[in-house]
N, CA, C and O atoms as CSV, one atom per row, in Angstrom:
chain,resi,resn,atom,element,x,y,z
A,1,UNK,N,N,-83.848,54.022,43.229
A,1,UNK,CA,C,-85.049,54.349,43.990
A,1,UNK,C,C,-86.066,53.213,43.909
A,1,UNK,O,O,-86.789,52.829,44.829
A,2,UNK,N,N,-86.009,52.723,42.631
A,2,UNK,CA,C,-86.589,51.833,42.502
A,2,UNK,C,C,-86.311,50.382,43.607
A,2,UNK,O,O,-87.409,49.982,43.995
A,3,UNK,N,N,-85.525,49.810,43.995
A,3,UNK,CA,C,-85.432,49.112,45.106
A,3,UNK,C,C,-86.492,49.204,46.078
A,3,UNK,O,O,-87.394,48.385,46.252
A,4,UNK,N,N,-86.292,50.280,46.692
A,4,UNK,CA,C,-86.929,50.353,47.884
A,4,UNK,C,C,-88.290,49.746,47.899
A,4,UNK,O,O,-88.777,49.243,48.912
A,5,UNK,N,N,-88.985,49.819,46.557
A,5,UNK,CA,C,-90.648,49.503,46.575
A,5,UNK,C,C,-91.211,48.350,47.449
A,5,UNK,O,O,-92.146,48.339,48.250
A,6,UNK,N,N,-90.197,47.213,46.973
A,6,UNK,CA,C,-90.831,45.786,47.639
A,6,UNK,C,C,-90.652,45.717,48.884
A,6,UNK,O,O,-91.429,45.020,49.537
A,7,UNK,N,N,-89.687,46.351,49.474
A,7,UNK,CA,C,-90.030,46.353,51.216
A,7,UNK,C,C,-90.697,47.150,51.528
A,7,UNK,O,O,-91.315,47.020,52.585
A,8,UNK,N,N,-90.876,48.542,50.572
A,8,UNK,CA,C,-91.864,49.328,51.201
A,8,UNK,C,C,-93.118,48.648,51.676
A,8,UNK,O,O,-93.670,48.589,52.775
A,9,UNK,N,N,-93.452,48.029,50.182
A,9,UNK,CA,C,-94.783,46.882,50.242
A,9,UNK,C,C,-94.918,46.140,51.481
A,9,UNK,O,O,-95.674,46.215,52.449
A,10,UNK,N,N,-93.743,45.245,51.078
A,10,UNK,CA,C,-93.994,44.232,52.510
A,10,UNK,C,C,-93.789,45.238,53.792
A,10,UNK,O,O,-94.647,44.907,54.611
A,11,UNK,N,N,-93.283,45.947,54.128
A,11,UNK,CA,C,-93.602,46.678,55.424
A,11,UNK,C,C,-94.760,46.947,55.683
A,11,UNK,O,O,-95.307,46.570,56.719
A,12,UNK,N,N,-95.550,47.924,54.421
A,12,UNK,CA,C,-96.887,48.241,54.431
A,12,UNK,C,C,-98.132,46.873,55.457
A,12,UNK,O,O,-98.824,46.841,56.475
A,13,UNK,N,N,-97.646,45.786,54.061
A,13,UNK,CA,C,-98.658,44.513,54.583
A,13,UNK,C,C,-98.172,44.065,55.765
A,13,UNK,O,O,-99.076,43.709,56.521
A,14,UNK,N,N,-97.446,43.988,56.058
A,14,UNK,CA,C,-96.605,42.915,57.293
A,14,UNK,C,C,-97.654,43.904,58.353
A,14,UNK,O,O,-98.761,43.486,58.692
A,15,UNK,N,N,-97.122,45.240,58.795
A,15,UNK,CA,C,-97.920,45.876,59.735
A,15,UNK,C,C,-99.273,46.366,59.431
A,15,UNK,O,O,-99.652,47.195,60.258
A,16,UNK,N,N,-99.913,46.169,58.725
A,16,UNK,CA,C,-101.596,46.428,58.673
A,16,UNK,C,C,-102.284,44.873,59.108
A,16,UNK,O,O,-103.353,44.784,59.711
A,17,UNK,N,N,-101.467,43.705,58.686
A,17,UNK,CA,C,-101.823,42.626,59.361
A,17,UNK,C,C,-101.514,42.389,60.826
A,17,UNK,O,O,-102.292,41.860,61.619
A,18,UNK,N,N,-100.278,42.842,61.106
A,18,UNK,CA,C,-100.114,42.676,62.894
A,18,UNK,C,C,-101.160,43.624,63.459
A,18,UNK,O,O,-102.004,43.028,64.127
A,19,UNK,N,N,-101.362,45.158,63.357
A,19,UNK,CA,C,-102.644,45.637,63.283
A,19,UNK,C,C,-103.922,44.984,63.938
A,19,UNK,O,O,-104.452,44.915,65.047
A,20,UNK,N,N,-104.183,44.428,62.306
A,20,UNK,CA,C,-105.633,43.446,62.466
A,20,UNK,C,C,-105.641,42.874,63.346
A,20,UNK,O,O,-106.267,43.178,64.360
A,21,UNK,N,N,-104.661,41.480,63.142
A,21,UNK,CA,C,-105.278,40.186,63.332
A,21,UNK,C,C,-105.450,40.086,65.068
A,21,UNK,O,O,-106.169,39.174,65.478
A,22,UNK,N,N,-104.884,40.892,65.960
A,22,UNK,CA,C,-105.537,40.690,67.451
A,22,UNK,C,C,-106.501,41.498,67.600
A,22,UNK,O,O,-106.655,41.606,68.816
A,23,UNK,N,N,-107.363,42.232,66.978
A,23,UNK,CA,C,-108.625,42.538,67.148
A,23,UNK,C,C,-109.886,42.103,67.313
A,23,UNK,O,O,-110.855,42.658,67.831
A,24,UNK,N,N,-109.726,40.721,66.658
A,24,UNK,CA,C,-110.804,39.574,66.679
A,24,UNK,C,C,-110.685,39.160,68.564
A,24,UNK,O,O,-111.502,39.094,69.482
A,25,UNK,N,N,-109.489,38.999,68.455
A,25,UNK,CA,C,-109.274,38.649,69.980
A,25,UNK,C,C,-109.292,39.081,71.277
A,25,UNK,O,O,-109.413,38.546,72.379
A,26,UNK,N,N,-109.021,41.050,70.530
A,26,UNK,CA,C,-109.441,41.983,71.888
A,26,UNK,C,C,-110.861,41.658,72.160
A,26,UNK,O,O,-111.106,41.128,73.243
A,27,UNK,N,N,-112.090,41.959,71.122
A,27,UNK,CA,C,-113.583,41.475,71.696
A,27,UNK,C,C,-113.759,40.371,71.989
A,27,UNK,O,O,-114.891,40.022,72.322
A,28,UNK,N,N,-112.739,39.493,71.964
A,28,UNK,CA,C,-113.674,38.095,72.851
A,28,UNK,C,C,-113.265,38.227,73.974
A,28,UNK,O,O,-113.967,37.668,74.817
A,29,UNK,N,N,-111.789,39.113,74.601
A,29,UNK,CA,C,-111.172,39.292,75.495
A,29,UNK,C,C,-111.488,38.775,77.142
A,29,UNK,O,O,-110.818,39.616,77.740
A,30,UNK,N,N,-111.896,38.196,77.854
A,30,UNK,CA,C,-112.720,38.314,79.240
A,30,UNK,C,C,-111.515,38.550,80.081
A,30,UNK,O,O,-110.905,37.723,80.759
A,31,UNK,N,N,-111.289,39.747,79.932
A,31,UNK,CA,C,-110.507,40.868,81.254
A,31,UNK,C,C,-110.558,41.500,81.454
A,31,UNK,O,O,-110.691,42.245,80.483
A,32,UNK,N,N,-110.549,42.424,83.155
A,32,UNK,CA,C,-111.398,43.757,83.592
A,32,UNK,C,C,-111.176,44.691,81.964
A,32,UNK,O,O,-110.681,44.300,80.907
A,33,UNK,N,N,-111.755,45.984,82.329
A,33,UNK,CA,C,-112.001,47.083,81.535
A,33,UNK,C,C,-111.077,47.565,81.288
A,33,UNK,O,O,-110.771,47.943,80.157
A,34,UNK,N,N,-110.068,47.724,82.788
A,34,UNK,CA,C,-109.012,49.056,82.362
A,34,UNK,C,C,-108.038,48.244,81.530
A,34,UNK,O,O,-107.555,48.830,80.561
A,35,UNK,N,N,-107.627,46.837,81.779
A,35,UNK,CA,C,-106.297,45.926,81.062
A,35,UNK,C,C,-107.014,46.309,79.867
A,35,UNK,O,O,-106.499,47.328,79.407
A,36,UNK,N,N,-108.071,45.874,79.122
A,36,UNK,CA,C,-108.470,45.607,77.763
A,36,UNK,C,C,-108.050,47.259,77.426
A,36,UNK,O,O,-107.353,47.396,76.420
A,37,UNK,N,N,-108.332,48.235,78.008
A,37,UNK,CA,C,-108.150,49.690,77.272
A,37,UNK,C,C,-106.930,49.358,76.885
A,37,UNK,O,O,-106.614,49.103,75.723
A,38,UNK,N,N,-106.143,49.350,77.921
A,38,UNK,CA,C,-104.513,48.911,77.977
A,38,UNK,C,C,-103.988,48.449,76.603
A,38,UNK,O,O,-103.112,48.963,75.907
A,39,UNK,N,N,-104.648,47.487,76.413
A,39,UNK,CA,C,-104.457,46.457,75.176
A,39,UNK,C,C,-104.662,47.088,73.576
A,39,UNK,O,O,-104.096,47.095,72.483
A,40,UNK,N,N,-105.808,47.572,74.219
A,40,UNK,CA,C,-105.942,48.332,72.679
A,40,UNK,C,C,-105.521,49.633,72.715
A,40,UNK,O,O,-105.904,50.339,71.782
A,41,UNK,N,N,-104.738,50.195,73.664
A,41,UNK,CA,C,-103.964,51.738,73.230
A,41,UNK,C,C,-102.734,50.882,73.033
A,41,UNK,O,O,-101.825,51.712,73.017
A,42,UNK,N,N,-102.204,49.702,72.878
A,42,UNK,CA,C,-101.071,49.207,72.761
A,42,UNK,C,C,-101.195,48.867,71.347
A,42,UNK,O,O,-100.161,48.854,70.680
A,43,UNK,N,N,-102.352,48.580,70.773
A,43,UNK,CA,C,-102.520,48.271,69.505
A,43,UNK,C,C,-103.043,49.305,68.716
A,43,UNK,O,O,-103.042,48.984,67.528
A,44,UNK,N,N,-103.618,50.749,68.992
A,44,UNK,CA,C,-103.752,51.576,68.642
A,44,UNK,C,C,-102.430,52.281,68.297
A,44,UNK,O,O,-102.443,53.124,67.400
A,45,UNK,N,N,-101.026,51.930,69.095
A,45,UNK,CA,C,-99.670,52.968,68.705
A,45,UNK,C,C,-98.833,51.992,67.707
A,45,UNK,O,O,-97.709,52.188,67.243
A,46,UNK,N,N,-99.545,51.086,67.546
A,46,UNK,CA,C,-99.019,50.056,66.657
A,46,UNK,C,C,-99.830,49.911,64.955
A,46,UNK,O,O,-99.405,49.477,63.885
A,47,UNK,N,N,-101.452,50.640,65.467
A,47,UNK,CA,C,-101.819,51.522,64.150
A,47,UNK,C,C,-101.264,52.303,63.612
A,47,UNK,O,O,-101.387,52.310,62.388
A,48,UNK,N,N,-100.553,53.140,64.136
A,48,UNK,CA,C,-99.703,54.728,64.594
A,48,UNK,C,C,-98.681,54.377,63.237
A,48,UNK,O,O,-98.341,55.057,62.269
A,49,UNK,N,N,-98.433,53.252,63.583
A,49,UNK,CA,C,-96.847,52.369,63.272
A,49,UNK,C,C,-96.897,52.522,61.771
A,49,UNK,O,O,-96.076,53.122,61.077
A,50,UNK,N,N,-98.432,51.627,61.213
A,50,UNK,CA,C,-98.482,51.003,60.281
A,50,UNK,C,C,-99.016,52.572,59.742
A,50,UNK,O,O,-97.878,53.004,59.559
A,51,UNK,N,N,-99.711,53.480,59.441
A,51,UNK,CA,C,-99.754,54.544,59.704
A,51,UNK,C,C,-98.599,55.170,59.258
A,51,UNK,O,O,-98.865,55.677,58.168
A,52,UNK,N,N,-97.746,55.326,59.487
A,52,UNK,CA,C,-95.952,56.004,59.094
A,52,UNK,C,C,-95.745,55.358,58.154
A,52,UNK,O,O,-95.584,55.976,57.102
A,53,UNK,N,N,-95.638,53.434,58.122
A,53,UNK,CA,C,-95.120,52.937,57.081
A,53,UNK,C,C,-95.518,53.347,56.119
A,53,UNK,O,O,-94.647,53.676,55.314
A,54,UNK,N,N,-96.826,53.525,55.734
A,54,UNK,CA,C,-97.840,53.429,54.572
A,54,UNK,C,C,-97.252,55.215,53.997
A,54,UNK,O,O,-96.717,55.428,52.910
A,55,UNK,N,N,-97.508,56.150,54.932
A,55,UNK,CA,C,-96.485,57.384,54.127
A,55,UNK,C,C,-95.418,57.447,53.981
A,55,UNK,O,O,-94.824,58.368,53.421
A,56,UNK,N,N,-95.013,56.604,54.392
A,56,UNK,CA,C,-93.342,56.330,53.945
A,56,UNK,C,C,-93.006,55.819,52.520
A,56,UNK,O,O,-92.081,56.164,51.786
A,57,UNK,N,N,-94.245,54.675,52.259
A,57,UNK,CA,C,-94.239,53.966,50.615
A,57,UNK,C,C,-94.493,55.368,49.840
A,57,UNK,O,O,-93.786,56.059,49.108
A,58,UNK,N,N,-96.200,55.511,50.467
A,58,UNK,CA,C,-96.396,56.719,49.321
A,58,UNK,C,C,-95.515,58.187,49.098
A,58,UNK,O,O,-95.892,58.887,48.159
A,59,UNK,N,N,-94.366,58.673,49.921
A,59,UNK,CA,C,-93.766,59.410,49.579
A,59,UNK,C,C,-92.562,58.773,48.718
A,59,UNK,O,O,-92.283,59.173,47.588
A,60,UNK,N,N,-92.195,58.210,49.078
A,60,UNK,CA,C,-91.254,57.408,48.010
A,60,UNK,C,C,-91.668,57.266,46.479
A,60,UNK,O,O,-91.048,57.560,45.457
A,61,UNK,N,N,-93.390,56.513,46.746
A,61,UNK,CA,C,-93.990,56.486,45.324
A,61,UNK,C,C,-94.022,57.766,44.804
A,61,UNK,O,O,-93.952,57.684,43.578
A,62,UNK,N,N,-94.090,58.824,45.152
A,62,UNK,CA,C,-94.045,60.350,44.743
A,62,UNK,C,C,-92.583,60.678,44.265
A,62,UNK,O,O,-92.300,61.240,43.207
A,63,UNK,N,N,-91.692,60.228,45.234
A,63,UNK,CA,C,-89.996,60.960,44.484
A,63,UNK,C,C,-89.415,59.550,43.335
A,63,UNK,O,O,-88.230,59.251,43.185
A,64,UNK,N,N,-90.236,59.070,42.854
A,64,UNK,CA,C,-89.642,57.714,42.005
A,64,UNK,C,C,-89.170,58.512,40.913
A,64,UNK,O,O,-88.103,58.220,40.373
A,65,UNK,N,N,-89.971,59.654,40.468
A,65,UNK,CA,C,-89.080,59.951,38.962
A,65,UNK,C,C,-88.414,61.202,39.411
A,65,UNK,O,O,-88.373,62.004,38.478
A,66,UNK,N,N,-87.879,61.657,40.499
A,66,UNK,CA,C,-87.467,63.054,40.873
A,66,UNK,C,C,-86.052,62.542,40.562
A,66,UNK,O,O,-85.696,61.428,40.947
A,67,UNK,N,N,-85.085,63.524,39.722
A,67,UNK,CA,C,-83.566,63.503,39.425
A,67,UNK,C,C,-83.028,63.298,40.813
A,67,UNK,O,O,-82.580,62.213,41.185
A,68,UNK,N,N,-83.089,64.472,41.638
A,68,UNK,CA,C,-82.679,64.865,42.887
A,68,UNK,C,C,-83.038,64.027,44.232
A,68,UNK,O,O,-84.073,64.301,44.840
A,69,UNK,N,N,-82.419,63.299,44.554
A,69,UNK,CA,C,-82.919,62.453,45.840
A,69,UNK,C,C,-82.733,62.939,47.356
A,69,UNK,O,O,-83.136,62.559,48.455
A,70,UNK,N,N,-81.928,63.961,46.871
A,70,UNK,CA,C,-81.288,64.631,48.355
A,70,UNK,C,C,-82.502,65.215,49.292
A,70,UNK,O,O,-82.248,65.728,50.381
């Protein structure tokens, strides 16, 4: 069980940074209104994403000492 942790991790970070880092770039954005919504409900289901990963670690971190894995 123990395995799984370090990709959990790096999954965690990998997608809270893809996340971020075009947000700086949606507000400088200069394109109509409706594309930019566009943009950020595209990066909002990609919050969604990172969102799952992150309960995915912490349930794992919860069954680390459980006998039963089934």
């Amino acid at each position: 069980m123990s395995q799984l942790f370090p990709p959990g991790i790096t999954n965690v970070s990998i997608d809270i940074i893809i996340y971020i880092l075009p947000v700086f770039y949606l507000c400088r954005l200069q394109v109509p209104l409706r594309r930019r919504l566009g943009l950020i409900a595209l990066f909002t289901m990609r919050g969604g994403a990172a969102t799952v990963s992150l309960l995915r670690f912490i349930v794992l971190w919860q069954l680390r000492n459980t006998a039963d894995v089934t």
